[in-house]
C-alpha positions as CSV (number, residue, x, y, z in Angstrom):
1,X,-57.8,-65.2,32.6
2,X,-60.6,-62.8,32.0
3,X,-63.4,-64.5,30.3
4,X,-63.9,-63.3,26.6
5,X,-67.0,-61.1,27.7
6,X,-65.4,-59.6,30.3
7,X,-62.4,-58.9,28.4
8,X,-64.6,-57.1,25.3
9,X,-65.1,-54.3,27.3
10,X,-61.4,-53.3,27.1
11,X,-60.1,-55.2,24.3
12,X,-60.4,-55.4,20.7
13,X,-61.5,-59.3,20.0
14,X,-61.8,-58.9,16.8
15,X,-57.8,-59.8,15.6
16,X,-56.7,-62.4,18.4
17,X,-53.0,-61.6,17.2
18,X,-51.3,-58.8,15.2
19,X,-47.3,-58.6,14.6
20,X,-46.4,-55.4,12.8
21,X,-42.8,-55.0,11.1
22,X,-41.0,-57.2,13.8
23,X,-37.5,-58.2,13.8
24,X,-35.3,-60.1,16.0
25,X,-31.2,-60.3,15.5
26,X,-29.1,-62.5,17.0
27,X,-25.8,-60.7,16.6
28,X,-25.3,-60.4,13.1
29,X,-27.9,-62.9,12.3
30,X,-31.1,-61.8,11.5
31,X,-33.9,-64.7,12.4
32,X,-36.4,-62.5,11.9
33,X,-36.8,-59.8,9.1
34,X,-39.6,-57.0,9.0
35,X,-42.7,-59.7,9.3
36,X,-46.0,-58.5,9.6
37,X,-49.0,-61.6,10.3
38,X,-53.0,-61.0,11.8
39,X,-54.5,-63.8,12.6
40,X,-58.5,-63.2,13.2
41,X,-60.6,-64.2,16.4
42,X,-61.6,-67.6,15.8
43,X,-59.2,-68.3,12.9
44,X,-56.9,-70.7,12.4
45,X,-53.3,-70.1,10.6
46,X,-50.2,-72.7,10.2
47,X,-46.6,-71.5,9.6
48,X,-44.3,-73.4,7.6
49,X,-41.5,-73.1,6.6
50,X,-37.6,-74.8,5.8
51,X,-35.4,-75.3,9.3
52,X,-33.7,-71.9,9.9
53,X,-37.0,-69.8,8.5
54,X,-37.7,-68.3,11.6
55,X,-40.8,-69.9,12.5
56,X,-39.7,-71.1,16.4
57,X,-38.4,-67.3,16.6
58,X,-41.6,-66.0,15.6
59,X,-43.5,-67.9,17.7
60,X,-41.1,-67.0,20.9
61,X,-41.5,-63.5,20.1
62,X,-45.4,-63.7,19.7
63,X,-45.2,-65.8,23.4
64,X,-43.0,-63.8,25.3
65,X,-39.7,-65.8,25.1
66,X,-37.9,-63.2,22.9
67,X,-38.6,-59.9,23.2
68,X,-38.5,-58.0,19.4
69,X,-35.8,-55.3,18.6
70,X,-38.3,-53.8,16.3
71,X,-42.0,-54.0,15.6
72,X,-45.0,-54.5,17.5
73,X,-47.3,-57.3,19.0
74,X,-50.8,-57.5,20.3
75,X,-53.5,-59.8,21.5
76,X,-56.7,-58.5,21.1
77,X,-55.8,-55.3,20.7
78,X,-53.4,-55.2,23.5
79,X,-49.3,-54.3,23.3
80,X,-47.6,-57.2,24.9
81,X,-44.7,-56.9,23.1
82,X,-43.0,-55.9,26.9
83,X,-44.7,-58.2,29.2
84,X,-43.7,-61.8,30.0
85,X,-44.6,-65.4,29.5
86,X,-47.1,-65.5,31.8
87,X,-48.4,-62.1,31.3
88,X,-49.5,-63.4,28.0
89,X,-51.0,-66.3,29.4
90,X,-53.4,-64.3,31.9
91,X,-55.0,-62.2,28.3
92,X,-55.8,-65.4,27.5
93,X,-52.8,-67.3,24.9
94,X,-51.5,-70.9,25.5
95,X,-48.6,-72.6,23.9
96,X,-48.0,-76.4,23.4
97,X,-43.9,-77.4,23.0
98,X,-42.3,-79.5,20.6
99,X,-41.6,-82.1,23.2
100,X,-44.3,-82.7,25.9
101,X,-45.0,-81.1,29.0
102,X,-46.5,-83.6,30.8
103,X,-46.3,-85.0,34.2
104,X,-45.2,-88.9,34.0
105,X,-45.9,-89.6,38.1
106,X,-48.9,-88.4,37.8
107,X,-52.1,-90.2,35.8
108,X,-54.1,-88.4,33.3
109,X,-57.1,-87.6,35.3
110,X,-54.6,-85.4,37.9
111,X,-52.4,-84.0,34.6
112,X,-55.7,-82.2,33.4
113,X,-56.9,-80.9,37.1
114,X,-53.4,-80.1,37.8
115,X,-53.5,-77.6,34.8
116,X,-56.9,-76.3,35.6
117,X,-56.2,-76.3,39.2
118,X,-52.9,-73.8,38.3
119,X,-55.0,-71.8,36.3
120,X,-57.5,-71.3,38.7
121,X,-55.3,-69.9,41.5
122,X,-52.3,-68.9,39.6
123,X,-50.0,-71.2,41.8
124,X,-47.4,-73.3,39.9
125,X,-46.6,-76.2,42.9
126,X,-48.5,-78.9,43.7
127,X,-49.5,-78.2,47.0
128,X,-52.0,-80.3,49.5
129,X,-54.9,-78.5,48.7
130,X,-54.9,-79.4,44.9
131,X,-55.4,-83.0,45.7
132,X,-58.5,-81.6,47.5
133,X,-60.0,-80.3,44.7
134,X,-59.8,-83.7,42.6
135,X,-63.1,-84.6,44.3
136,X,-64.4,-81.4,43.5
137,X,-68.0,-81.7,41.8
138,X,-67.5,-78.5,38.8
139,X,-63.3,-79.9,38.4
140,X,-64.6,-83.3,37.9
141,X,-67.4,-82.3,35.5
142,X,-64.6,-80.2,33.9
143,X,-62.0,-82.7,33.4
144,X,-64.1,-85.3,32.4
145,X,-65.9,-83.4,29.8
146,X,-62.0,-82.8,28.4
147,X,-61.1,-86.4,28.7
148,X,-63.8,-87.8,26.7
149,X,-63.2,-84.5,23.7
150,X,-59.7,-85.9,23.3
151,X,-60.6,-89.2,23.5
152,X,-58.9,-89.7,26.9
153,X,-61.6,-91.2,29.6
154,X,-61.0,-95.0,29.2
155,X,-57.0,-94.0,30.6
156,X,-58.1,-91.4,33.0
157,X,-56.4,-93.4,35.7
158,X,-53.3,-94.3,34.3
159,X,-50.4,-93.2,35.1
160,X,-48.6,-90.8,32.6
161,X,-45.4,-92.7,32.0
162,X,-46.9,-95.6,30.8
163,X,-48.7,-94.1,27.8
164,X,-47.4,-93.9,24.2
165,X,-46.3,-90.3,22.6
166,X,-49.8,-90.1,20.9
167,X,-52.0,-90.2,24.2
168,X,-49.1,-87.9,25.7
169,X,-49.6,-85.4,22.8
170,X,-53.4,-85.6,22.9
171,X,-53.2,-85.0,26.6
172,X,-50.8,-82.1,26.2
173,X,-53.5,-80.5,24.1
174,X,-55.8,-81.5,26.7
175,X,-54.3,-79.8,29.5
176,X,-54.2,-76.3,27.4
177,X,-58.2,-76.6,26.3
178,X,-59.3,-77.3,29.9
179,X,-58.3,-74.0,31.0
180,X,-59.8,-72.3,28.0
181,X,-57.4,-70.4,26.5
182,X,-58.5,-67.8,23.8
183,X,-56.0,-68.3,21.4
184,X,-53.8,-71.9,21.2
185,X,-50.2,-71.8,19.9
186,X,-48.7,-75.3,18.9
187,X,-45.6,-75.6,18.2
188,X,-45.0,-78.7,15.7
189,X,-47.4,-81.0,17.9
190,X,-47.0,-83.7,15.7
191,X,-43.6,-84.0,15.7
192,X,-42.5,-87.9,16.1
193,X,-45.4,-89.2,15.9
194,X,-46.4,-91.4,12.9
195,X,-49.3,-90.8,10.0
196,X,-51.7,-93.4,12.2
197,X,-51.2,-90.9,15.1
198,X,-51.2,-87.9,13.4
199,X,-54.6,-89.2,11.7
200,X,-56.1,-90.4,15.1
201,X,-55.4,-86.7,16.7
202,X,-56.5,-84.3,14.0
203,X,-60.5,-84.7,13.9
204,X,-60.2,-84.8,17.9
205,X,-58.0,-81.3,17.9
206,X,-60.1,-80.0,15.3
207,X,-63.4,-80.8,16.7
208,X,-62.5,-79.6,20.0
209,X,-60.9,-76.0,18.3
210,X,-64.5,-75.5,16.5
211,X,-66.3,-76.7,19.5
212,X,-65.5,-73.6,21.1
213,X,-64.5,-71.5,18.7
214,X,-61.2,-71.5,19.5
215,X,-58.3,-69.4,17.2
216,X,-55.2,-71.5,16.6
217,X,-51.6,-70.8,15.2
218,X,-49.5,-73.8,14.1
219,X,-46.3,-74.5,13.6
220,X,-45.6,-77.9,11.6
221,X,-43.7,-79.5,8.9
222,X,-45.8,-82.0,7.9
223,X,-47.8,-79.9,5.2
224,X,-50.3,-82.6,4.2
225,X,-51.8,-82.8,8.1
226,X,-51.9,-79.0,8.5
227,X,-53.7,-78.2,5.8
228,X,-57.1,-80.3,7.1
229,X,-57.0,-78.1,9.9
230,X,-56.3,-74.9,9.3
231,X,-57.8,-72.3,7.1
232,X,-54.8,-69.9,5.7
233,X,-51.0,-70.6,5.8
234,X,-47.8,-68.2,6.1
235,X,-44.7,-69.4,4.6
236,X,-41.5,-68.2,6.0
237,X,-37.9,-68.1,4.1
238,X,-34.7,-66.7,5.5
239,X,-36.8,-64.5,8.3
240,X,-39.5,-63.3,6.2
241,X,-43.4,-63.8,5.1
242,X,-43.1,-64.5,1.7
243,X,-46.9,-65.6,1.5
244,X,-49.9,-65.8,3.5
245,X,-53.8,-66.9,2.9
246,X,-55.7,-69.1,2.4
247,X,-54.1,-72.4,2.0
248,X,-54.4,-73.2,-2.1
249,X,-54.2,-69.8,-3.0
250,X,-50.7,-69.2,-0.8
251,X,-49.1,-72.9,-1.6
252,X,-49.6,-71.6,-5.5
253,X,-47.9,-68.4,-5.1
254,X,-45.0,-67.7,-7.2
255,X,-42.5,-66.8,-4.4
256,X,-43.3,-69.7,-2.4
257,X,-43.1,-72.2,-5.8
258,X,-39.4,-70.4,-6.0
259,X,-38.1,-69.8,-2.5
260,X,-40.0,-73.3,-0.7
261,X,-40.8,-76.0,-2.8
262,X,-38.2,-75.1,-5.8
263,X,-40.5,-75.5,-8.3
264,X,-41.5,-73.3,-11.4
265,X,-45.1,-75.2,-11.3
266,X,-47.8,-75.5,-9.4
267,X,-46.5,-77.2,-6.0
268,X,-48.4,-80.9,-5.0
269,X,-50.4,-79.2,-1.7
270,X,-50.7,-82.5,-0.3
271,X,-46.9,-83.5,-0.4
272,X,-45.4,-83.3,3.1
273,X,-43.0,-81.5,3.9
């Protein structure tokens, strides 16, 4: 991954990511429709939306999982709707799954190096020389300065399949931010965890995204917990971006009090959805 200095001299880093008029069809079925979105370097933006919006398709076409039949999309500048998964990943963007990636035989001090350590070299198997680098002087000050962000150091030696689905989920996020990613794409990392999770996680993401200025995309149903993180929202409905912006502003407009929440008043924005 180039660092972000390097990468200036080639790249526009102004607008981290720009999808222009894409669509994706699934035979006759159109899970994406026309949708345009910018999301600013060092911005944050959540996507909501009912099941069957379109937001998961959007966010595999923005990744690299789907490739669009129609549109455009670029990171910093860049055209990526052709390249792949990890082609995306060396300009600098880092995705988080619905269910954890996460190695359980592991124990969390080795999950984070292990992510760093594949970073680093590009190589994806845990090879000899990986377990060499644990005692590594800059990987130790590394992971340890990760650990202790999410809140992590007092379980850096347990293994991973003992922990509960909120450490998993905070060491998930872990593992993306020690490799320092430009632009972090989660999708619905809260999902089955409960409001006392939820609540312990969000300063600790959000303090570690500001920390270094980090821009974020969100996908997540629970409405109430994204908006204390994120500064605008885009709400999806049968494929398309009916509404984006800042959060109030967007929760209030008229085709999202019709089309989302059903209403023809002002919507609660700290109802969850």
């Amino acid at each position: 991954m180039f660092p972000l200095g390097e990468r200036a001299q080639f790249m526009d880093t102004s607008v981290a990511i720009q999808v222009e008029h894409v669509t994706k069809q699934f035979g006759d079925f159109v899970a994406v429709k026309d949708v345009s979105l910018e999301l600013k370097s060092c911005d944050s933006i959540g996507i909501i939306g009912p099941n069957g919006a379109g937001k998961t398709t959007l966010v595999n076409l923005i990744t690299g999982y789907y490739a669009p039949d129609r549109g455009s999309i670029r990171i910093f500048g860049k055209e990526i709707s052709a390249l792949s998964p990890p082609e995306r990943v060396s300009l600098g963007m880092l995705r988080t799954f619905q269910l954890v990636h996460v190695f359980d035989n592991l124990s969390v001090y080795e999950n984070v190096a292990l992510s760093l350590y594949r970073r680093q070299t590009g190589n994806h198997s845990i090879l000899l020389s990986f377990f060499r680098t644990l005692v590594d002087t800059r990987t130790r000050e590394r992971v340890e300065e990760v650990l202790d962000l999410f809140h992590l150091s007092s379980l850096e030696g347990e293994q991973v399949g003992n922990l509960s689905l909120g450490d998993k989920k905070k060491l998930e996020l872990a593992m993306i931010y020690v490799v320092d990613p430009e632009v972090m794409i989660l999708d619905e990392p809260f999902a089955g965890l409960g409001d006392q999770e939820i609540d312990e996680i969000l300063p600790i993401l959000k303090n570690a995204v500001q920390k270094q200025k980090k821009t974020m995309l969100i996908v997540e149903h629970k409405l109430s917990k994204l908006t204390s993180i994120v500064e605008n929202i885009a709400v999806m409905h049968e494929g398309a971006i009916i509404a984006s912006g800042p959060c109030e502003e967007t929760l209030n407009h008229p085709e999202v009090r019709r089309s989302y929440w059903k209403l023809d008043g002002c919507p609660d924005p700290k109802e969850t959805k």
